[in-house]
N, CA, C and O atoms as a printed pandas DataFrame, in Angstrom:
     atom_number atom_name residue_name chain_id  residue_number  x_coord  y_coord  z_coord
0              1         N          UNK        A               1   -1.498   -7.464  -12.714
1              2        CA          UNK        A               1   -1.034   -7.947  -11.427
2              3         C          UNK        A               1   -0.292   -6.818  -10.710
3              4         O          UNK        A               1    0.509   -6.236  -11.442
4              5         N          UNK        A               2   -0.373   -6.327   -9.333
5              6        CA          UNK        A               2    0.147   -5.475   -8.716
6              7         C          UNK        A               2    1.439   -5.540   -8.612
7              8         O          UNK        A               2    2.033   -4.512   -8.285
8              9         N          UNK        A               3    2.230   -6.836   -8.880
9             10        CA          UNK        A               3    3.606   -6.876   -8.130
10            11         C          UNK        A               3    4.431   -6.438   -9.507
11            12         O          UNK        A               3    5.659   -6.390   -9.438
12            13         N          UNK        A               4    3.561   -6.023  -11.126
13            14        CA          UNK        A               4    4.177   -5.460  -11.888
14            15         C          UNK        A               4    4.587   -3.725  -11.500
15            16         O          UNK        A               4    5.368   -2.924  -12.014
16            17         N          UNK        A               5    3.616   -3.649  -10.326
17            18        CA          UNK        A               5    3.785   -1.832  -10.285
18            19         C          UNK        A               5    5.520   -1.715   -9.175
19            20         O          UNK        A               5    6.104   -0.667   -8.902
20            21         N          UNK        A               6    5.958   -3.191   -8.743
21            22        CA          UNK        A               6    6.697   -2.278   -7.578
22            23         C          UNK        A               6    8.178   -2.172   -8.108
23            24         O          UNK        A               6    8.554   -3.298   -8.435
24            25         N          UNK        A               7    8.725   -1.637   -8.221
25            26        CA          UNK        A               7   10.606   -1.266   -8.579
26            27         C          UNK        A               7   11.621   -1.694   -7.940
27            28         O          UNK        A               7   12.410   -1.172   -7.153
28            29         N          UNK        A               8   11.470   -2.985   -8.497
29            30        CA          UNK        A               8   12.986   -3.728   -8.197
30            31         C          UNK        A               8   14.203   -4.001   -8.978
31            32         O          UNK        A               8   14.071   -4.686   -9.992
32            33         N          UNK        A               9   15.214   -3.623   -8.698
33            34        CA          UNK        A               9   16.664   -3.718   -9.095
34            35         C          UNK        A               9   16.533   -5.004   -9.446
35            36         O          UNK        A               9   15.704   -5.821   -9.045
36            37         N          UNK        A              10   17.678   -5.175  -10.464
37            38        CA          UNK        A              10   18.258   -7.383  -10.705
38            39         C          UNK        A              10   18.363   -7.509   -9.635
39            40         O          UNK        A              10   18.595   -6.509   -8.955
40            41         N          UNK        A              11   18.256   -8.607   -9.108
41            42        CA          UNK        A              11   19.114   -9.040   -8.079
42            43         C          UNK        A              11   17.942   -9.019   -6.750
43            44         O          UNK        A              11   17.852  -10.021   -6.039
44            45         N          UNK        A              12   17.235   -8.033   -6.539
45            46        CA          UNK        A              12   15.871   -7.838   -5.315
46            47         C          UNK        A              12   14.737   -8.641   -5.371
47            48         O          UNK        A              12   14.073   -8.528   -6.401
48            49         N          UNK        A              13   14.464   -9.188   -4.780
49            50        CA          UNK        A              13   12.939  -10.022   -4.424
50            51         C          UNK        A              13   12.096   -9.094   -3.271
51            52         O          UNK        A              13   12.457   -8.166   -2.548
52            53         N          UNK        A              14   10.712   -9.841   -3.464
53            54        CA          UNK        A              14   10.075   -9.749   -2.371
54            55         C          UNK        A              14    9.866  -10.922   -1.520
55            56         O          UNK        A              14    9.668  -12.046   -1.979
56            57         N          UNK        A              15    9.918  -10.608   -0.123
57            58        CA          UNK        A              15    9.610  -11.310    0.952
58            59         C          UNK        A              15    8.380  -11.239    1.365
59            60         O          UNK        A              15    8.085  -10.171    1.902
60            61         N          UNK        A              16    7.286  -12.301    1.262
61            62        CA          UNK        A              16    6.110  -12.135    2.033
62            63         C          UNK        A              16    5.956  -12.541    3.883
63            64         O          UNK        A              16    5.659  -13.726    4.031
64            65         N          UNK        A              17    6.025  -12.188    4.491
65            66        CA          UNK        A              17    5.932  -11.219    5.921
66            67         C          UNK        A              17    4.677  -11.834    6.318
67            68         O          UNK        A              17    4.688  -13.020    6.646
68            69         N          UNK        A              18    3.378  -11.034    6.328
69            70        CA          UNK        A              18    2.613  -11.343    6.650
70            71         C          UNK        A              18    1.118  -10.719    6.198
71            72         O          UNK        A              18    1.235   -9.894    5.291
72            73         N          UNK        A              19   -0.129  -10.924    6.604
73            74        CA          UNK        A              19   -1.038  -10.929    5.485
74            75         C          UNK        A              19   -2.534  -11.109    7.057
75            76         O          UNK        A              19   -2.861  -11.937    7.907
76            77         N          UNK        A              20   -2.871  -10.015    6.682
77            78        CA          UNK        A              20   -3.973   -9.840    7.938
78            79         C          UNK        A              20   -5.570   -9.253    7.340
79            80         O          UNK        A              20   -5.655   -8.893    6.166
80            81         N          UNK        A              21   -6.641   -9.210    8.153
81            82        CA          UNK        A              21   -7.875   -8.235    7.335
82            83         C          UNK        A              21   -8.045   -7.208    8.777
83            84         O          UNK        A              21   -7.576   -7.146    9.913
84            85         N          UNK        A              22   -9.071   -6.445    7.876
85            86        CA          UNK        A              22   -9.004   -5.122    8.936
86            87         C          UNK        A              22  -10.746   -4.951    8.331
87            88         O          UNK        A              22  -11.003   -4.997    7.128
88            89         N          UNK        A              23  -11.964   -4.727    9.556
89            90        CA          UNK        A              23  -12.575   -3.878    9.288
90            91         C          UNK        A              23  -13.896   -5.075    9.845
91            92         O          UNK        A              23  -13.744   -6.282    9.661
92            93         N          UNK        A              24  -14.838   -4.645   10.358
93            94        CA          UNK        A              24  -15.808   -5.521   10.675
94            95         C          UNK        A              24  -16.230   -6.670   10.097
95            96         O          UNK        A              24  -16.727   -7.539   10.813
96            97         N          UNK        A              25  -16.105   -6.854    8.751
97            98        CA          UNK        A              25  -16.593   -7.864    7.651
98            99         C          UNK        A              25  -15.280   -8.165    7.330
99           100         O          UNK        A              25  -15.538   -8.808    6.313
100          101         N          UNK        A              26  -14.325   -8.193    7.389
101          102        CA          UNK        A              26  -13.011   -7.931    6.389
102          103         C          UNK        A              26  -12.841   -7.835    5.436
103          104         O          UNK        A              26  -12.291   -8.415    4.500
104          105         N          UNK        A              27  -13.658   -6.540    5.786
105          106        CA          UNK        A              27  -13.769   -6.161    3.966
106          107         C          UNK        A              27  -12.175   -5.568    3.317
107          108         O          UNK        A              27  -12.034   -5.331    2.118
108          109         N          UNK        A              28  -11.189   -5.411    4.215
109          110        CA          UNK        A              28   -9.723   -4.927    4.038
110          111         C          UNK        A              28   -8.488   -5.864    3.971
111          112         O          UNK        A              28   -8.000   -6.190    5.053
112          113         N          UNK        A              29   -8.105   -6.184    3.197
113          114        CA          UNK        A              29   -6.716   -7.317    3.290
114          115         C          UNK        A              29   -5.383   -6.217    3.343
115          116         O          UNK        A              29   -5.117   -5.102    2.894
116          117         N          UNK        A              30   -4.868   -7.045    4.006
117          118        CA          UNK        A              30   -3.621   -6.236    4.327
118          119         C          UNK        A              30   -2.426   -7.239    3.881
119          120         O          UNK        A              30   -2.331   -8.117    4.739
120          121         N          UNK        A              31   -1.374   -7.436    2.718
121          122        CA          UNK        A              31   -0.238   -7.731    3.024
122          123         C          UNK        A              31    1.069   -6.983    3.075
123          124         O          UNK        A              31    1.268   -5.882    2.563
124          125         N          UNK        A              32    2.094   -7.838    3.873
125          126        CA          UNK        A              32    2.795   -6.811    4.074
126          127         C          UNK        A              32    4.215   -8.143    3.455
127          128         O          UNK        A              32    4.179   -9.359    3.647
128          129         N          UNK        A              33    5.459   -7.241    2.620
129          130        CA          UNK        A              33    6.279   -7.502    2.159
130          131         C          UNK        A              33    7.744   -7.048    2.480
131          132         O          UNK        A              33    8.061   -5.861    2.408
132          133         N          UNK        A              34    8.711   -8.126    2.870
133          134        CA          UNK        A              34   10.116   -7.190    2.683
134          135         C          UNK        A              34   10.657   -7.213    1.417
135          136         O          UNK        A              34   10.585   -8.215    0.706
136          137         N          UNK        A              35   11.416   -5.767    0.937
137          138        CA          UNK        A              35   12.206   -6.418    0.001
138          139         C          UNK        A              35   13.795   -6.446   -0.422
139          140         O          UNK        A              35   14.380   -5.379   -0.608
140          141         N          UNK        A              36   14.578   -7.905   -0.591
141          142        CA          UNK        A              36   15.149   -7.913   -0.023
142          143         C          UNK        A              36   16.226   -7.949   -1.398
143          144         O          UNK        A              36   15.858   -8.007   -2.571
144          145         N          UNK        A              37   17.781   -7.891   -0.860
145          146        CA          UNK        A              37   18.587   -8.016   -1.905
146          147         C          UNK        A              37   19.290   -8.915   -2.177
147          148         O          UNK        A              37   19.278   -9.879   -1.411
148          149         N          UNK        A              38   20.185   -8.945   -3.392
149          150        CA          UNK        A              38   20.975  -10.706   -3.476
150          151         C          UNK        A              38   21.034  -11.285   -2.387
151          152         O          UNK        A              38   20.602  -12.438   -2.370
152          153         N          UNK        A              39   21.608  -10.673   -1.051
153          154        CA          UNK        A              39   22.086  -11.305   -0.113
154          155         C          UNK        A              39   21.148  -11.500    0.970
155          156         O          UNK        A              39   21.572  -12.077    1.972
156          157         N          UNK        A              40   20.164  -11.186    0.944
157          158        CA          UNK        A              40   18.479  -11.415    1.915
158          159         C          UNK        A              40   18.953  -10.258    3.101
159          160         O          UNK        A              40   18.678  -10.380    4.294
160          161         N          UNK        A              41   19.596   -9.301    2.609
161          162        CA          UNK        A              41   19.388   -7.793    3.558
162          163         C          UNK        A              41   18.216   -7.171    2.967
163          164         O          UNK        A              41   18.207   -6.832    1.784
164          165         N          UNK        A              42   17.247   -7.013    3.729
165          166        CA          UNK        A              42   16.226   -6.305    3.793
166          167         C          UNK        A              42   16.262   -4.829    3.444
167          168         O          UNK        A              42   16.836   -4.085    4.240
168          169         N          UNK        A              43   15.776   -4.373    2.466
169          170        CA          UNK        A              43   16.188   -3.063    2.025
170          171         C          UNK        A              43   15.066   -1.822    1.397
171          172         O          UNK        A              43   15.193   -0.850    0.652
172          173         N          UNK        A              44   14.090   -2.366    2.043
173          174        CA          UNK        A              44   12.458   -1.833    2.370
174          175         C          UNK        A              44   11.557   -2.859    2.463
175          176         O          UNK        A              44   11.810   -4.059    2.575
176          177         N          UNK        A              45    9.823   -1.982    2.378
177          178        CA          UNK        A              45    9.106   -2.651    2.452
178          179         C          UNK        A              45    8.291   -2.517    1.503
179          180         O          UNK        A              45    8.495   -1.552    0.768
180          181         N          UNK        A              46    7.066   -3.452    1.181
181          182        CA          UNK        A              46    6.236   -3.081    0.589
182          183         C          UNK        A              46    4.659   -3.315    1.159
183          184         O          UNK        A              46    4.479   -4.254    1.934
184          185         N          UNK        A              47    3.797   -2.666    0.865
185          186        CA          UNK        A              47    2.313   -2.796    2.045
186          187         C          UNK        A              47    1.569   -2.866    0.493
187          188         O          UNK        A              47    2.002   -2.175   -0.429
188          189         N          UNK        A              48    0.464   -3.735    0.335
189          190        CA          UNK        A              48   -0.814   -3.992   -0.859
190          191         C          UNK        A              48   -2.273   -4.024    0.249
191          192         O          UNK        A              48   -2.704   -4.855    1.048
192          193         N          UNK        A              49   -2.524   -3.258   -0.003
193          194        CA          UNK        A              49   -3.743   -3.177    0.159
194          195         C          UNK        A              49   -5.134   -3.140   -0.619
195          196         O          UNK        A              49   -5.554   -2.261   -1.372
196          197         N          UNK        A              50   -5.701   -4.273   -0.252
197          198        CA          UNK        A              50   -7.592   -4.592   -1.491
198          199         C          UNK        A              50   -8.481   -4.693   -0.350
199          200         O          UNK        A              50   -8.612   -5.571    0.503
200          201         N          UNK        A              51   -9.095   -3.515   -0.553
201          202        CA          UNK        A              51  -10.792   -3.018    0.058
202          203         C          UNK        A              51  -11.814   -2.868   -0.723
203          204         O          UNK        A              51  -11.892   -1.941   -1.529
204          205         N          UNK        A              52  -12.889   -3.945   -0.538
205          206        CA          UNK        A              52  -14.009   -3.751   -0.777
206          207         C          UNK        A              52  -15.124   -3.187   -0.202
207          208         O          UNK        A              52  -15.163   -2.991    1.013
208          209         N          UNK        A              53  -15.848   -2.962   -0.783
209          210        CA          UNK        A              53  -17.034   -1.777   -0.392
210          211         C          UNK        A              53  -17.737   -3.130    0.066
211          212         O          UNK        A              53  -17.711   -4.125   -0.658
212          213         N          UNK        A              54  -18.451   -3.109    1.474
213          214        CA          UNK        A              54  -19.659   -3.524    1.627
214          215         C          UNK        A              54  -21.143   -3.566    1.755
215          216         O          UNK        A              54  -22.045   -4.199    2.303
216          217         N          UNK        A              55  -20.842   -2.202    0.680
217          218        CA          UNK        A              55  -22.401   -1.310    0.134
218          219         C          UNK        A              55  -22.433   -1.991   -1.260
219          220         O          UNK        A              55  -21.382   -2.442   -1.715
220          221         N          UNK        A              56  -23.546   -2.084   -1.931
221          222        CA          UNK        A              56  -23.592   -2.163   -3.232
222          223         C          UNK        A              56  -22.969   -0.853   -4.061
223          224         O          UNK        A              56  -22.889    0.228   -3.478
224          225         N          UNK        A              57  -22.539   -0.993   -5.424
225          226        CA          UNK        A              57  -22.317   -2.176   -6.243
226          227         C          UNK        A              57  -20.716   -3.273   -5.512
227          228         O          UNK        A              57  -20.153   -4.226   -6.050
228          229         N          UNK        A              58  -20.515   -2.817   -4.586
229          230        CA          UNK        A              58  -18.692   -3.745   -4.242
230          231         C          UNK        A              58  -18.336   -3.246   -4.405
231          232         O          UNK        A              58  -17.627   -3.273   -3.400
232          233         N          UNK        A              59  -17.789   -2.045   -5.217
233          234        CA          UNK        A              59  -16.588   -1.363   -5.511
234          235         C          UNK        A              59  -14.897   -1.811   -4.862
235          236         O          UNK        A              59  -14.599   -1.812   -3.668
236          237         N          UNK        A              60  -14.166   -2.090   -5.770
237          238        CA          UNK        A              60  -13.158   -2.893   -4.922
238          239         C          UNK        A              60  -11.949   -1.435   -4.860
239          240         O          UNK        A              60  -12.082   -0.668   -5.813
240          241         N          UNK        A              61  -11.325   -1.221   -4.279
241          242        CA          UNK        A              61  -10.123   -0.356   -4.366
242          243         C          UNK        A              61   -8.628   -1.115   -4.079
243          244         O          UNK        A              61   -8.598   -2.079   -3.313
244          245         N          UNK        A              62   -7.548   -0.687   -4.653
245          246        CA          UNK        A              62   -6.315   -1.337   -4.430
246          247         C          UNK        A              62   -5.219   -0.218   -4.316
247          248         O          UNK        A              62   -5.169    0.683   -5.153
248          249         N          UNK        A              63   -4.278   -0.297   -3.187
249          250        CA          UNK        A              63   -3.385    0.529   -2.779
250          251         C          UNK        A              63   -2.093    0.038   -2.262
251          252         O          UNK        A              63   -1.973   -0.347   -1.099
252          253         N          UNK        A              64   -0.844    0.051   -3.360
253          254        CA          UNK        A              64    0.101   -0.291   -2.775
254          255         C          UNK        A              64    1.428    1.129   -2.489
255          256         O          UNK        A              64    1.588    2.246   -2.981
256          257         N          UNK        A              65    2.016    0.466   -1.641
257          258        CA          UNK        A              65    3.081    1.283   -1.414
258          259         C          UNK        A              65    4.559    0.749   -1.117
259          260         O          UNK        A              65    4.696   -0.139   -0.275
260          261         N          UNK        A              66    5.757    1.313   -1.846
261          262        CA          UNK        A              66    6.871    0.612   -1.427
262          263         C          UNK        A              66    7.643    1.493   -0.643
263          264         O          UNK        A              66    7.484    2.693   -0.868
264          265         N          UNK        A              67    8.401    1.173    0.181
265          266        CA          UNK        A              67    9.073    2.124    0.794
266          267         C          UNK        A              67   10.831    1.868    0.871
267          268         O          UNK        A              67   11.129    0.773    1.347
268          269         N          UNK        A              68   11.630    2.474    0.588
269          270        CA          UNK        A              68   13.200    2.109    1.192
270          271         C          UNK        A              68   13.668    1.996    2.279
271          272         O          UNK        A              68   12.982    2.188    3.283
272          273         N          UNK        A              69   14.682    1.727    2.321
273          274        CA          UNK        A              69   15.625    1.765    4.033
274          275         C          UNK        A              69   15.518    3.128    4.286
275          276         O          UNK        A              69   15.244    3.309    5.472
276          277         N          UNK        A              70   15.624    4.183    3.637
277          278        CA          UNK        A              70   15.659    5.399    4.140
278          279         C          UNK        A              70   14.083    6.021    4.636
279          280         O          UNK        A              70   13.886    7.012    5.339
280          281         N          UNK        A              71   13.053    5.094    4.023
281          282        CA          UNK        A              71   11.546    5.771    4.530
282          283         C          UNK        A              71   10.980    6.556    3.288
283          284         O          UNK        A              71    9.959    7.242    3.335
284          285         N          UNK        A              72   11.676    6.395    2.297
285          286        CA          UNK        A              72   11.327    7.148    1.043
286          287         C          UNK        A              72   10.091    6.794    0.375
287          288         O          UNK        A              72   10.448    5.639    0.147
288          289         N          UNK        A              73    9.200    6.833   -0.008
289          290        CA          UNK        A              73    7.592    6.516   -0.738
290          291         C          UNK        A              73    8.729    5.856   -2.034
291          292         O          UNK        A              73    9.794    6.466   -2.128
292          293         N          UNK        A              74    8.511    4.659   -2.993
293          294        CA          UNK        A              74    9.296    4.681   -3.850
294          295         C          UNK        A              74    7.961    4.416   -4.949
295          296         O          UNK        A              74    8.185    4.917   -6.051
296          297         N          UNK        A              75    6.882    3.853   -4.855
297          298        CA          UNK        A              75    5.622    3.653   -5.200
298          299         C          UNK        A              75    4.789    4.094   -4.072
299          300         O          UNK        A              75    4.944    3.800   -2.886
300          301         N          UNK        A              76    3.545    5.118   -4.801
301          302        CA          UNK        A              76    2.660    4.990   -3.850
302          303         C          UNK        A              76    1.180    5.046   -4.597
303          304         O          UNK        A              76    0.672    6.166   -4.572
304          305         N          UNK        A              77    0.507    4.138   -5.175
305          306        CA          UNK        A              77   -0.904    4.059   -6.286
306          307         C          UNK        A              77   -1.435    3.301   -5.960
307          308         O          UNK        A              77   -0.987    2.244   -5.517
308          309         N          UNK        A              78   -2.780    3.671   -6.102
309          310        CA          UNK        A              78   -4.257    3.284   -5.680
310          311         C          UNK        A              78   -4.647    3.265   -6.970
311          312         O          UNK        A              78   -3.922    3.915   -7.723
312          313         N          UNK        A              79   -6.004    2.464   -7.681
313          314        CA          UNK        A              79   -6.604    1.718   -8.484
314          315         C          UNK        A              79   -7.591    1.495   -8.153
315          316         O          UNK        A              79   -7.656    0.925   -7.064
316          317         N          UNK        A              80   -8.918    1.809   -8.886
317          318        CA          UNK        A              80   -9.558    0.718   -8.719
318          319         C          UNK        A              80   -9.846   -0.263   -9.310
319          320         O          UNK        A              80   -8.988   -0.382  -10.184
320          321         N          UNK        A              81  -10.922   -1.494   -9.410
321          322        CA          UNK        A              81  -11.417   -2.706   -9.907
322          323         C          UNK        A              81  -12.846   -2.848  -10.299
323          324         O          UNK        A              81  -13.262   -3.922  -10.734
């Protein structure tokens, strides 16, 4: 499961935000995450991204990224499926 790759402190959750597709077929899901601390201050983000190929064989790819309040990359890995 992806949400084992992202680095959260005790105390931090994620906020799910919102969740869109991108690409003629939608072959691209986009969600997007805050994440937040004990007190629901927002203290980055996180973006997951799953694209499938709409060529044969499917090839699926997965790319997440977390970021801090400061803009820092804190995760940034791609996978595939």
């Amino acid at each position: 499961m992806w949400k084992n790759r992202v680095r959260l402190s005790p105390g931090e959750a994620l906020e799910f935000k919102s969740k869109h597709e991108k690409g003629n077929l939608g072959q691209e899901e986009v969600e997007l995450y805050s994440v937040v601390d004990s007190e629901g201050k927002v203290i980055g983000s996180v973006r997951y991204i799953d694209h499938m190929s709409i060529k044969a064989p499917f090839h699926r790819s997965l790319h997440l990224i977390q970021i801090d309040s400061m803009g820092k990359a804190l995760v940034d890995e791609r996978w595939n499926l």
